[in-house]
N, C-alpha and C positions, 0 to 999 in steps of 0.2 A: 787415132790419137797419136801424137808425136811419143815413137820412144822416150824422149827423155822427162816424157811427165809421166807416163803409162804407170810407170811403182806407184806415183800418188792415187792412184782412182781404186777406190774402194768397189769392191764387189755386192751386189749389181750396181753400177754406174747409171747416172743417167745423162743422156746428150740431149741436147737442144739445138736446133736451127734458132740464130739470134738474128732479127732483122736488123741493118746498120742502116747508113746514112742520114741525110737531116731529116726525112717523113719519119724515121723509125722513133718507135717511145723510144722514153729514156731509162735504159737499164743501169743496173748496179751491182757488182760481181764482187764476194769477199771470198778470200781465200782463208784457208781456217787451216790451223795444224792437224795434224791429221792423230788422231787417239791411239793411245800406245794399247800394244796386246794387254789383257785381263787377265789373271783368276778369278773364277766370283763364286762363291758362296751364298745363295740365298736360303731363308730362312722366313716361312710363312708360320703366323704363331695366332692362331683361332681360338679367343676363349667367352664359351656360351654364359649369358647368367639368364637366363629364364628367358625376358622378351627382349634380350640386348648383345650384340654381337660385335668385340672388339676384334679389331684385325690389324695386326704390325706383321709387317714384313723390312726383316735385316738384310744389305747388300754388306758383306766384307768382300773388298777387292782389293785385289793386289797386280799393281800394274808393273810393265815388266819391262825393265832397263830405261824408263825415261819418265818423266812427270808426267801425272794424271791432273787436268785442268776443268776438266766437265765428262759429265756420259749421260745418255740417253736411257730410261728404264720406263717399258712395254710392261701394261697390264691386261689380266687376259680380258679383266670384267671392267664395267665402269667401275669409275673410282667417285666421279663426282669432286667437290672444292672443298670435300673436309681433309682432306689430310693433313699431316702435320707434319713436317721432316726437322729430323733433329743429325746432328754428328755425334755419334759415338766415340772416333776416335780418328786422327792423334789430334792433342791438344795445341793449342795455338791458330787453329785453322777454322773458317768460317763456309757456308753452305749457301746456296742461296736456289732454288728448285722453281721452274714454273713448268704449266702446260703446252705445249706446243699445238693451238689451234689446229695448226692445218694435218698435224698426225689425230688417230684414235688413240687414245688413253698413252698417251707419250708424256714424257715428264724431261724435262731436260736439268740436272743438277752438276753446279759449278761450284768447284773452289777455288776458295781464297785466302793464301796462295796456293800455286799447286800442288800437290802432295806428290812425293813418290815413295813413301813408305805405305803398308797396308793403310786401310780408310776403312771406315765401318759406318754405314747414312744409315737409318730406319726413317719408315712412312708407317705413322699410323691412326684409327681412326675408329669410333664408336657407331655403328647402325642399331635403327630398328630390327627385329629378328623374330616378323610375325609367321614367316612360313618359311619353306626352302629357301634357298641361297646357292647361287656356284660358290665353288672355292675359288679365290682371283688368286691364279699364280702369275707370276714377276720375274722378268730375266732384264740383263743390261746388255742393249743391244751393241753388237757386231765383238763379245766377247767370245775370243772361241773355245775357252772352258771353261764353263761352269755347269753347275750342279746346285738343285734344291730339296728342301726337306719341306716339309706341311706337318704341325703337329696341331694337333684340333684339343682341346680341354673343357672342361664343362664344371662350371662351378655356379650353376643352379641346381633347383630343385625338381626340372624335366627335364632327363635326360635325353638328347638328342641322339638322333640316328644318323649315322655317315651312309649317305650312297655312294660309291667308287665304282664309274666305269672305265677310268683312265691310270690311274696312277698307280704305282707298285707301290704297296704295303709293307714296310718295314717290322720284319719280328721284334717282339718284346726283348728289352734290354734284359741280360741276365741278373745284371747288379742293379737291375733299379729299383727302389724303394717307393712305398707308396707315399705320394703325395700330393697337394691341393692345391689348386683343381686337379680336379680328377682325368687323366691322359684318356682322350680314348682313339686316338689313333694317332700313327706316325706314318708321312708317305713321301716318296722321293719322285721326283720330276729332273726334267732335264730341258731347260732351258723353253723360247718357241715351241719343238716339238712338242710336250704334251699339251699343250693349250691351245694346237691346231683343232677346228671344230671337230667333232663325229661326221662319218658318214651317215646316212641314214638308215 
């Protein structure tokens, strides 16, 4: 790669042999801005009502010394076409999110215009909730800090059971008060890594 483009290539890059001349197809090359560093904040928010499983997951980001235009957010489970993305914050500014075909469970969301104060997007969406389920955790790719929370609540009348092989458990808040739905668990993730598969 020529030095002086080499800053631009995102890590892992990928390179191509591009056939030229007149037999070769006709390619098309855009060049795209390159996405400013992150903070991100996610926030997975689980709550059971008997045979129905809402699931909203909140990104706050906070992009750092330049405008945020679009980013990329990896889910670990299928998500499927119900989601729903809404903007939390700041006002005046619009969202627009689709999937990106050729990734697994990629979402690509754009603003308009671009933000460079914090941003706040939620995706969320209603299932069936006849048996188990993974927990789908969410990171926004190629941020290099962030951090998640999963807090799961149950505001039916059978009480569900958390299995955790992965994720550190957060202790009970000292000041927290009881309230409804009923909390029954709180767990912290970190990005890709925990939603790398198990061994066997």
């Amino acid at each position: 790669i020529d030095p002086r483009i080499a800053a631009l290539v995102d890590d892992p890059a990928v390179r191509s042999w591009v056939p030229a001349g007149e037999r070769a197809d006709a390619w098309q090359v855009r060049l795209v801005r390159r996405r400013p560093p992150l903070d991100v904040q996610a926030q997975v928010r689980l709550t059971v009502r008997d045979d129905r499983l809402s699931q909203s997951v909140t990104f706050e980001c906070r992009p750092d010394a330049s405008d945020l235009d679009s980013l990329v957010v990896q889910f670990s489970e299928p998500m499927g076409d119900q989601l729903e993305w809404s903007l939390l914050a700041p006002a005046g500014v619009s969202i627009a999110a689709r999937r990106l075909e050729s990734r697994d469970e990629s979402w690509v969301v754009e603003f308009t215009p671009p933000v460079r104060e914090s941003a706040t997007i939620r995706a969320a969406r209603t299932v069936s909730f006849p048996a188990a389920v993974p927990i789908p955790l969410a990171w926004v790719e190629g941020a290099p800090r962030q951090v998640g929370e999963v807090i799961v609540r149950d505001a039916g009348r059978r009480r569900p059971r958390i299995v955790n092989r992965r994720l550190t458990e957060m202790p009970p808040r000292a000041d927290a008060a009881p309230a409804w739905p009923v909390l029954l668990g709180e767990f912290s993730f970190t990005g890709a890594r925990d939603a790398a598969p198990l061994p066997p």
